[in-house]
VOVEX-945914 format. One record per atom (N, C-alpha, C): z, x, y; residue in one letter; residue number from 0; atom name. Coordinates in nm, 4 decimals, decimal comma, padded with zeros to 6 digits. Layout:
+----------+----------+----------+------+-----+------+
|        w |        u |        v | rest |  nr | atom |
+----------+----------+----------+------+-----+------+
|        Z |        X |        Y |    A | NUM |   CA |
...
+----------+----------+----------+------+-----+------+
end
This chain:
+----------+----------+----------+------+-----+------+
|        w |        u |        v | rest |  nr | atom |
+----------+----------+----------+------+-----+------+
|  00,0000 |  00,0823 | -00,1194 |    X |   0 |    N |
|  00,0000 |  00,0000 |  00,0000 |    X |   0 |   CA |
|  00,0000 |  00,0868 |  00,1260 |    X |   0 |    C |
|  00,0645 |  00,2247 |  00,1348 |    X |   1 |    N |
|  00,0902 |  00,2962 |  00,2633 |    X |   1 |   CA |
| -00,0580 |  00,3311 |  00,2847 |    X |   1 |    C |
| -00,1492 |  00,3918 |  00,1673 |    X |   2 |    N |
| -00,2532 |  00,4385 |  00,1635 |    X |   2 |   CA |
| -00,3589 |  00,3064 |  00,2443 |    X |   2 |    C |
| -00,3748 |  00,2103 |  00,1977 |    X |   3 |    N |
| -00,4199 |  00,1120 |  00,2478 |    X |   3 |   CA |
| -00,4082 |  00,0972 |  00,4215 |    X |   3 |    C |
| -00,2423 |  00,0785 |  00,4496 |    X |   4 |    N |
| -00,2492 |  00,0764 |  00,5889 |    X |   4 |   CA |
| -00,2841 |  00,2004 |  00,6619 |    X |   4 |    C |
| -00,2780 |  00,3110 |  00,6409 |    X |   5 |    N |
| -00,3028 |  00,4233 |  00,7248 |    X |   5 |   CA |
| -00,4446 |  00,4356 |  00,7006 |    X |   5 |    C |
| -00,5615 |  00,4190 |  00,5834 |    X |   6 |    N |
| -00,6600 |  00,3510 |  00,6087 |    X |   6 |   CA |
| -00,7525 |  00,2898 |  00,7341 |    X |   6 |    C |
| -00,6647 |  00,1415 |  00,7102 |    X |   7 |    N |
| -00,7002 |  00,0758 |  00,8208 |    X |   7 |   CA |
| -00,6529 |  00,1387 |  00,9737 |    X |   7 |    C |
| -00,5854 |  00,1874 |  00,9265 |    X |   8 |    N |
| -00,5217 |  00,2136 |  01,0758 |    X |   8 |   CA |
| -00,6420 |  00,3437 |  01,1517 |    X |   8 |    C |
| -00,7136 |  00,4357 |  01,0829 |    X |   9 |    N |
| -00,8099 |  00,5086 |  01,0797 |    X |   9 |   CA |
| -00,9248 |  00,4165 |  01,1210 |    X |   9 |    C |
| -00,9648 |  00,3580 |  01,0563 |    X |  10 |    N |
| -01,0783 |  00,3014 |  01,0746 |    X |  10 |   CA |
| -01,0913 |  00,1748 |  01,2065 |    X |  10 |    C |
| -00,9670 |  00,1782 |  01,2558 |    X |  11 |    N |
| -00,9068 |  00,0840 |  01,3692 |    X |  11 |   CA |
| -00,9524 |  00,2111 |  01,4906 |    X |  11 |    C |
| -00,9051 |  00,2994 |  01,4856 |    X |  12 |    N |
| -00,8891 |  00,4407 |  01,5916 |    X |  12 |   CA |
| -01,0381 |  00,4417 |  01,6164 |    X |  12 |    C |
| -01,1012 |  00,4573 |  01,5445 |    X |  13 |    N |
| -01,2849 |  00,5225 |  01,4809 |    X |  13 |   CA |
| -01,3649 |  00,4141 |  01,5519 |    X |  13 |    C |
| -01,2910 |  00,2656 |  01,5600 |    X |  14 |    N |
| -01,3866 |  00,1576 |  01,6221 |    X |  14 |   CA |
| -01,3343 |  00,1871 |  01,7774 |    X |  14 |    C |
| -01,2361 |  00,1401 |  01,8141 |    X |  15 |    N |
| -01,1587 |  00,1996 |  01,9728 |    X |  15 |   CA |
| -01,2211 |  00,3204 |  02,0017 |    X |  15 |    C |
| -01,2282 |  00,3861 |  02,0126 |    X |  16 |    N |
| -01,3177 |  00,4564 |  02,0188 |    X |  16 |   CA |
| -01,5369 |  00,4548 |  02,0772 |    X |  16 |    C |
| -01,5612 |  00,3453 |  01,9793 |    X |  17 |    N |
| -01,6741 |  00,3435 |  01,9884 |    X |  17 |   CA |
| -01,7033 |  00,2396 |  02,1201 |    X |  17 |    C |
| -01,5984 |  00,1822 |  02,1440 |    X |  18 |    N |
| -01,6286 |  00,0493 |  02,2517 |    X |  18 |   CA |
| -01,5965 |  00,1070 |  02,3172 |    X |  18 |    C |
| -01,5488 |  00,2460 |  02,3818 |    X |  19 |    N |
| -01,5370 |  00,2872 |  02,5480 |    X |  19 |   CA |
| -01,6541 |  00,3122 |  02,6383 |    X |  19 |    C |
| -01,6448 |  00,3057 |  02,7411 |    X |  20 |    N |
| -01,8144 |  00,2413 |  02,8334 |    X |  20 |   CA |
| -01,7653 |  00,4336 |  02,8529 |    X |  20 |    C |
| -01,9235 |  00,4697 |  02,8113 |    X |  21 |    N |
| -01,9753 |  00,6242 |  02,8275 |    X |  21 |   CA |
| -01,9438 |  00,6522 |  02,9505 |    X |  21 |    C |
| -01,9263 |  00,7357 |  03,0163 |    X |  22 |    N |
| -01,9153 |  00,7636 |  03,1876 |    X |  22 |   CA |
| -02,0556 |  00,8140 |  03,2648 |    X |  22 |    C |
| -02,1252 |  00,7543 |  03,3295 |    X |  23 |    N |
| -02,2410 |  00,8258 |  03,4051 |    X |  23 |   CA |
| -02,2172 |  01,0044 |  03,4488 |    X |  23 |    C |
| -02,2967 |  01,0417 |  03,4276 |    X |  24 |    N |
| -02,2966 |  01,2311 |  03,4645 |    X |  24 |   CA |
| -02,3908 |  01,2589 |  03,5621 |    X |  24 |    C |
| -02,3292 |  01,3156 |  03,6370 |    X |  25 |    N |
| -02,4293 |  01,3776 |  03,7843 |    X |  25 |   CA |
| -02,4566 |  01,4717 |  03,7124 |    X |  25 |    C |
| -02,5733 |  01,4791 |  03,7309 |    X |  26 |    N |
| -02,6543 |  01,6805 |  03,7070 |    X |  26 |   CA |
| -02,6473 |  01,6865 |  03,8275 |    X |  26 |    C |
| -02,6386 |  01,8359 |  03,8714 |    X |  27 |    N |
| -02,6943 |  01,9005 |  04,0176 |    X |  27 |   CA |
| -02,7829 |  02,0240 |  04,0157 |    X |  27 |    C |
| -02,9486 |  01,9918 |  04,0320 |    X |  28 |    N |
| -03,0007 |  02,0983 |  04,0622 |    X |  28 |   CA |
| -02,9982 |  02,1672 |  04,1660 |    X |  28 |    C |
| -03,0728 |  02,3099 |  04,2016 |    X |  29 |    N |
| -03,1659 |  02,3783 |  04,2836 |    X |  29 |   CA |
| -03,2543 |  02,3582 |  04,2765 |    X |  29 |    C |
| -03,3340 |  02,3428 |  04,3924 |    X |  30 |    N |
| -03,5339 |  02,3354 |  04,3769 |    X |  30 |   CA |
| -03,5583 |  02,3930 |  04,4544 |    X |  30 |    C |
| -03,6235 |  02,5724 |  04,4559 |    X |  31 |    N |
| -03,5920 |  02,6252 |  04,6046 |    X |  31 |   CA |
| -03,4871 |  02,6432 |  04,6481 |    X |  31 |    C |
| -03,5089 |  02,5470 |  04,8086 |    X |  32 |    N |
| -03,4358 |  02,5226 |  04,9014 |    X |  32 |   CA |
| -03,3696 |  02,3794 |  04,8543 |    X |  32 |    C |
| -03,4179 |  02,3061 |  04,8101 |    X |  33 |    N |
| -03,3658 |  02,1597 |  04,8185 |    X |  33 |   CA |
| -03,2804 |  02,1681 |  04,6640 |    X |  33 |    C |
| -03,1291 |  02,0911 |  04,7610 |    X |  34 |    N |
| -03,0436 |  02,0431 |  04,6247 |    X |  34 |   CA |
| -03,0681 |  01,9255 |  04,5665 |    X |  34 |    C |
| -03,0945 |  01,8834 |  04,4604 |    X |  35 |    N |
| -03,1143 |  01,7738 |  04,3746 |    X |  35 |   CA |
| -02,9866 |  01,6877 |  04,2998 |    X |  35 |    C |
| -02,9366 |  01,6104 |  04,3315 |    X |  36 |    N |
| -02,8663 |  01,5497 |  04,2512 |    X |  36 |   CA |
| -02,8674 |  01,3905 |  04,1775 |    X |  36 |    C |
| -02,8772 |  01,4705 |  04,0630 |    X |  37 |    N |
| -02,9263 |  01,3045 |  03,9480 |    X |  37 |   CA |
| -02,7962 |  01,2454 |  03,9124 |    X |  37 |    C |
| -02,8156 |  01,1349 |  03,8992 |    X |  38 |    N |
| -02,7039 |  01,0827 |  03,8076 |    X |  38 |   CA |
| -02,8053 |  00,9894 |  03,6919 |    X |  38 |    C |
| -02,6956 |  01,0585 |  03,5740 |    X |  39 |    N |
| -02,7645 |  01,0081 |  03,4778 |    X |  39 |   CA |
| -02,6848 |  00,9016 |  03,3760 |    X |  39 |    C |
| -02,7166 |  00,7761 |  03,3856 |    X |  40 |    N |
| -02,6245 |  00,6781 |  03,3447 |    X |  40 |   CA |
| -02,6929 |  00,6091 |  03,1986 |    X |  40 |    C |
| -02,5903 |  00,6936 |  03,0863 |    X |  41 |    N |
| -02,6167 |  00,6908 |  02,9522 |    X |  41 |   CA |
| -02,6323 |  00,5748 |  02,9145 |    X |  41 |    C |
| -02,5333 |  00,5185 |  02,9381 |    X |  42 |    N |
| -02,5345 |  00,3600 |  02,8817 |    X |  42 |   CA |
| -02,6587 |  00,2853 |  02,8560 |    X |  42 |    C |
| -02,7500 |  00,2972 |  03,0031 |    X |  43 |    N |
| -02,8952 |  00,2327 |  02,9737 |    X |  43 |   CA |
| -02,9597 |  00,3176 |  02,9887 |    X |  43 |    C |
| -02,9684 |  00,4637 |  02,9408 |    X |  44 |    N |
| -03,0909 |  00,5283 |  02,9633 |    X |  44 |   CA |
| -03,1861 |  00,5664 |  03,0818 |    X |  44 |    C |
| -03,1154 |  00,5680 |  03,1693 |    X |  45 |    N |
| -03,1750 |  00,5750 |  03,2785 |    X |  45 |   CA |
| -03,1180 |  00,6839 |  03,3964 |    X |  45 |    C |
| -03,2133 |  00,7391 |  03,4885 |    X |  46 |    N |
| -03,1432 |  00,8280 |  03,5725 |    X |  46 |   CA |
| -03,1432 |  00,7722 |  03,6782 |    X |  46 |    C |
| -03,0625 |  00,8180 |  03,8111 |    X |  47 |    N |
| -03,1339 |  00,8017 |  03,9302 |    X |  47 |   CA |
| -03,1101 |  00,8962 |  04,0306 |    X |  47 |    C |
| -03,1311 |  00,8917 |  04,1560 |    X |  48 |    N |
| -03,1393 |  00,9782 |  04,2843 |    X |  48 |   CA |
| -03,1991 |  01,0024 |  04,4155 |    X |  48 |    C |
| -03,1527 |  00,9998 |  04,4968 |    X |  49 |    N |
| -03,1945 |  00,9622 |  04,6293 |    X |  49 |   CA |
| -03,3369 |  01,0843 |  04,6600 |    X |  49 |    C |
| -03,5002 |  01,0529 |  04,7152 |    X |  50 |    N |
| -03,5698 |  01,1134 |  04,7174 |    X |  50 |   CA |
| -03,6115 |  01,0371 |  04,8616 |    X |  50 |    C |
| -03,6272 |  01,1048 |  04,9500 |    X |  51 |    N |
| -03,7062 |  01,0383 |  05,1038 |    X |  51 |   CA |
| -03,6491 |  00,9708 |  05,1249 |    X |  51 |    C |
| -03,4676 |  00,9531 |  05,1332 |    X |  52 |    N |
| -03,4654 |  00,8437 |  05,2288 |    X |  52 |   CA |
| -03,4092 |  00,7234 |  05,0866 |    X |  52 |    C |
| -03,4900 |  00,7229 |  05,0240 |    X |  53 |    N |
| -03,4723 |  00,6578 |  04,9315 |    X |  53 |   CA |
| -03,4193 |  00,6047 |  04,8309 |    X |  53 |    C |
| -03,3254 |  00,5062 |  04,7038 |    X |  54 |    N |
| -03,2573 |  00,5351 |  04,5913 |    X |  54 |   CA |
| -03,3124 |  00,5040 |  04,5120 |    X |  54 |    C |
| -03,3997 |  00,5997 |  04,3956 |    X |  55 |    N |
| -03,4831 |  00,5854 |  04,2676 |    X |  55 |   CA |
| -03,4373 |  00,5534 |  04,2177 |    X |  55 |    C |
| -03,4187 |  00,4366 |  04,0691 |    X |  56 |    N |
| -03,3863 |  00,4391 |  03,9161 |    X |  56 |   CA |
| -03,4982 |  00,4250 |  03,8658 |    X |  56 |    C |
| -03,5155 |  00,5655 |  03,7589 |    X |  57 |    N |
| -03,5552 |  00,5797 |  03,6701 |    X |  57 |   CA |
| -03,5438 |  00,5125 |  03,5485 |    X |  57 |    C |
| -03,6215 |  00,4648 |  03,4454 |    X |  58 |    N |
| -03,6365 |  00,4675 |  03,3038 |    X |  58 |   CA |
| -03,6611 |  00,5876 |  03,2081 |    X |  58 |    C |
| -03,5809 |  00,5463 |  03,0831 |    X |  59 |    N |
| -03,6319 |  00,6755 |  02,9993 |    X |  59 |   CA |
| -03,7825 |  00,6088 |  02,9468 |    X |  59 |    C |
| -03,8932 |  00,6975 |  02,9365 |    X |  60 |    N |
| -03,9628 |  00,6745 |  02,8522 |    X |  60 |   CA |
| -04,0117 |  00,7795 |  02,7993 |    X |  60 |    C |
| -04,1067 |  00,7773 |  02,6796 |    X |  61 |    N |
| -04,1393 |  00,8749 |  02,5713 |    X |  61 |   CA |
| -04,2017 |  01,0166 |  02,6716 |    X |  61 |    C |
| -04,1785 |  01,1018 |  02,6231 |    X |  62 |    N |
| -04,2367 |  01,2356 |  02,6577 |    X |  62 |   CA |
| -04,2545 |  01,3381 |  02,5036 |    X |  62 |    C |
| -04,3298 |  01,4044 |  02,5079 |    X |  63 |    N |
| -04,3586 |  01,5309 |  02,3890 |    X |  63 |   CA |
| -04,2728 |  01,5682 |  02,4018 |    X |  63 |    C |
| -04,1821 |  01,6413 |  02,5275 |    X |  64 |    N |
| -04,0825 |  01,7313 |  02,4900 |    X |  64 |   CA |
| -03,9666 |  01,7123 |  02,6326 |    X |  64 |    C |
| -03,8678 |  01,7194 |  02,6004 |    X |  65 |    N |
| -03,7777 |  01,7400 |  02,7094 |    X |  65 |   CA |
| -03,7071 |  01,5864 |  02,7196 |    X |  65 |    C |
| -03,7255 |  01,5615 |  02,8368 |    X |  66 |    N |
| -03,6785 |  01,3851 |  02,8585 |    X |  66 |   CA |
| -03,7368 |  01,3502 |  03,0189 |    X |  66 |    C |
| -03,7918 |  01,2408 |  02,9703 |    X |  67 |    N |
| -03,9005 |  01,1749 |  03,0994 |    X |  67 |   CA |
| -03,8215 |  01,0703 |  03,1188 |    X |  67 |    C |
| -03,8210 |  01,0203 |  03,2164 |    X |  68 |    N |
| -03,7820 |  00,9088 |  03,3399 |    X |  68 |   CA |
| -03,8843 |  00,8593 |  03,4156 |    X |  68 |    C |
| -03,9573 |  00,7247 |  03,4231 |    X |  69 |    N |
| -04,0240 |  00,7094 |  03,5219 |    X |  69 |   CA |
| -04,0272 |  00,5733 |  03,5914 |    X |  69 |    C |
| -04,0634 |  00,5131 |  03,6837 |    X |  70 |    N |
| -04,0594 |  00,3865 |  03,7112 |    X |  70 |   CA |
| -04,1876 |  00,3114 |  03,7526 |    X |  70 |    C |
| -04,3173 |  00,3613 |  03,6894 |    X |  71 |    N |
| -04,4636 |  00,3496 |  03,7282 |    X |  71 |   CA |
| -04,5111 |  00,4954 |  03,8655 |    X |  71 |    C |
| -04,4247 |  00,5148 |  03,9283 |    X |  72 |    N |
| -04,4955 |  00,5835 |  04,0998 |    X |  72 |   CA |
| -04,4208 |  00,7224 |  03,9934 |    X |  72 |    C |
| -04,2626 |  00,7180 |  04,0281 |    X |  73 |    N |
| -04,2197 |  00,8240 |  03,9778 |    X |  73 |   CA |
| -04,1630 |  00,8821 |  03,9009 |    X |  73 |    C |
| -04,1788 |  01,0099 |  03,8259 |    X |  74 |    N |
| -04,1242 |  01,0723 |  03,7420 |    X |  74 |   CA |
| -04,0534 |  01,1731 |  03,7313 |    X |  74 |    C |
| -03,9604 |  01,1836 |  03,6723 |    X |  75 |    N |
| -03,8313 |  01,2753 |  03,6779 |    X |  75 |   CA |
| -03,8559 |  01,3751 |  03,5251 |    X |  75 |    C |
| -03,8597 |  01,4798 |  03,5130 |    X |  76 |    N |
| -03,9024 |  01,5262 |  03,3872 |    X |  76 |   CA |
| -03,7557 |  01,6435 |  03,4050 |    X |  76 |    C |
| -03,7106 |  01,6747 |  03,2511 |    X |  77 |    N |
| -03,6269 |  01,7628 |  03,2533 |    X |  77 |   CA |
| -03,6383 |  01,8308 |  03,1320 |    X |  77 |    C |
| -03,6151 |  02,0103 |  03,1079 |    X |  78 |    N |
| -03,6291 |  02,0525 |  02,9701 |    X |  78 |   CA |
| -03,5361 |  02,1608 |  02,9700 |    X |  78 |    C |
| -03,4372 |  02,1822 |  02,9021 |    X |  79 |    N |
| -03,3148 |  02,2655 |  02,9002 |    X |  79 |   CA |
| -03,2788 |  02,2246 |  03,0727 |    X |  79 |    C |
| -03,2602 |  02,3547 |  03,1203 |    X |  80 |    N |
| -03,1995 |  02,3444 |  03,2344 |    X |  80 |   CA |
| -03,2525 |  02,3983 |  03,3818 |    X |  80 |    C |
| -03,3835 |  02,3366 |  03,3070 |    X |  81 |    N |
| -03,4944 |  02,2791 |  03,4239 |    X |  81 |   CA |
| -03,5278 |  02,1517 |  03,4706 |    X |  81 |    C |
| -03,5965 |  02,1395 |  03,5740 |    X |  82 |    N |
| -03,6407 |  01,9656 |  03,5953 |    X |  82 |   CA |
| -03,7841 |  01,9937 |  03,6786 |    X |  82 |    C |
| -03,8574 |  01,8823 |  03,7061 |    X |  83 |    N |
| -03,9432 |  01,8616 |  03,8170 |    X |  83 |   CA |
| -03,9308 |  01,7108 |  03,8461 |    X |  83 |    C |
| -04,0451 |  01,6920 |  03,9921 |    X |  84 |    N |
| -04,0248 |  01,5299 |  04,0182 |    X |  84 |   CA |
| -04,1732 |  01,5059 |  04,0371 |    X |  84 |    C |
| -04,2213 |  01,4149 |  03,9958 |    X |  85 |    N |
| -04,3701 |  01,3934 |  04,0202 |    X |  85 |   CA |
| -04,3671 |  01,2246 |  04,0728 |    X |  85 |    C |
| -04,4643 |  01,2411 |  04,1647 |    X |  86 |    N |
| -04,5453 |  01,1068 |  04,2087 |    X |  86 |   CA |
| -04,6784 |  01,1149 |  04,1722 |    X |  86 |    C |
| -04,6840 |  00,9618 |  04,1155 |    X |  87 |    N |
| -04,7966 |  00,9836 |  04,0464 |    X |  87 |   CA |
| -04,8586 |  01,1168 |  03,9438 |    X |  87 |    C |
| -04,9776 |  01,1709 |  04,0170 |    X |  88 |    N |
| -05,0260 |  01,2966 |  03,8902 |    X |  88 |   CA |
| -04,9534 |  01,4492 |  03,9583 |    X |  88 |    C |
| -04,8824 |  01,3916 |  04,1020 |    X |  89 |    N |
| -04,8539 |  01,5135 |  04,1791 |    X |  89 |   CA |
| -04,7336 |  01,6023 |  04,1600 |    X |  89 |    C |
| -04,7572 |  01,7046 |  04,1301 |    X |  90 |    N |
| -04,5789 |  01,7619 |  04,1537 |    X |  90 |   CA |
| -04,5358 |  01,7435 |  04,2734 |    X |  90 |    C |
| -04,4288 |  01,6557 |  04,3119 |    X |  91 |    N |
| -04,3619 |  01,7221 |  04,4589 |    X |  91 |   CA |
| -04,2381 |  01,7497 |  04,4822 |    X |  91 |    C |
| -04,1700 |  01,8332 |  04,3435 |    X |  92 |    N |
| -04,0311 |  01,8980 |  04,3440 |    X |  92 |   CA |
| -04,0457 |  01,9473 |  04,2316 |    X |  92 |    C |
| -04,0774 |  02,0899 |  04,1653 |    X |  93 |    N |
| -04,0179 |  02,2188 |  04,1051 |    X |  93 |   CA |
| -03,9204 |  02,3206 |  04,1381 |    X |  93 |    C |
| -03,9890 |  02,3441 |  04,0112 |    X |  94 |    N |
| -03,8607 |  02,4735 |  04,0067 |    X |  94 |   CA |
| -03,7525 |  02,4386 |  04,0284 |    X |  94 |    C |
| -03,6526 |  02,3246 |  03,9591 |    X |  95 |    N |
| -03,5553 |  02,2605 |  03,9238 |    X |  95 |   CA |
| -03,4747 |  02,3446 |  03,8700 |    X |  95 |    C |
| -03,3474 |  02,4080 |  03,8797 |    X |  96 |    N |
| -03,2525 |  02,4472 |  03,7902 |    X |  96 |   CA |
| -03,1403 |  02,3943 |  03,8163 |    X |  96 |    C |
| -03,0550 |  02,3453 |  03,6742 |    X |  97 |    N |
| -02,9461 |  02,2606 |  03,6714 |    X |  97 |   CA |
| -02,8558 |  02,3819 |  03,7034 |    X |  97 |    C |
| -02,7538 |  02,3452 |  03,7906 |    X |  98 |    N |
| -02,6493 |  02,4348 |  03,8475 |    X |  98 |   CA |
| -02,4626 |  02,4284 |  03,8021 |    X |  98 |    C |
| -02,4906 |  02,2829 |  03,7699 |    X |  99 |    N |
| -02,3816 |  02,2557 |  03,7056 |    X |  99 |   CA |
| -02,4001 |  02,1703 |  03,6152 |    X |  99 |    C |
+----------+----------+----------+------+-----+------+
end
């Protein structure tokens, strides 16, 4: 019977556990001159970050390699602890390095 409850009592911990809401994570690049800061909010897959003035959210969608974000105009691409930002077919932020 002890075996039983300490059991359950395991498999109680293991679920508590699984229902805690993930915490969103800021990355902070360099690009150049310009600091970049993403926040990347696990829960739905998605990034975002202020560009022109602006507040992007991104979607994840499929990429070959790394992890893509886009929302039709723009794209957020990242691979180890690099990034770029593209509009449309254009680059207009490289040379991304994550800093923290």
């Amino acid at each position: 019977m002890k075996k039983l409850i300490v059991l359950v009592a395991i498999a109680l911990a293991g679920c508590s556990q699984m229902t805690k809401p993930t915490p969103d994570q800021e990355l902070h690049y360099q690009c150049g001159t310009l600091p970049l800061t993403v926040t990347q909010h696990v829960k739905d897959d998605r990034v975002s970050f202020v560009l022109d003035g602006k507040q992007l959210t991104l979607s994840h969608v499929e990429a070959a390699s790394g992890a893509k974000y886009s929302d039709g105009t723009y794209s957020f691409w990242s691979k180890g602890e690099g990034a770029m930002v593209q509009r449309g077919d254009d680059i207009i932020i490289n040379d991304c390095i994550l800093t923290q």
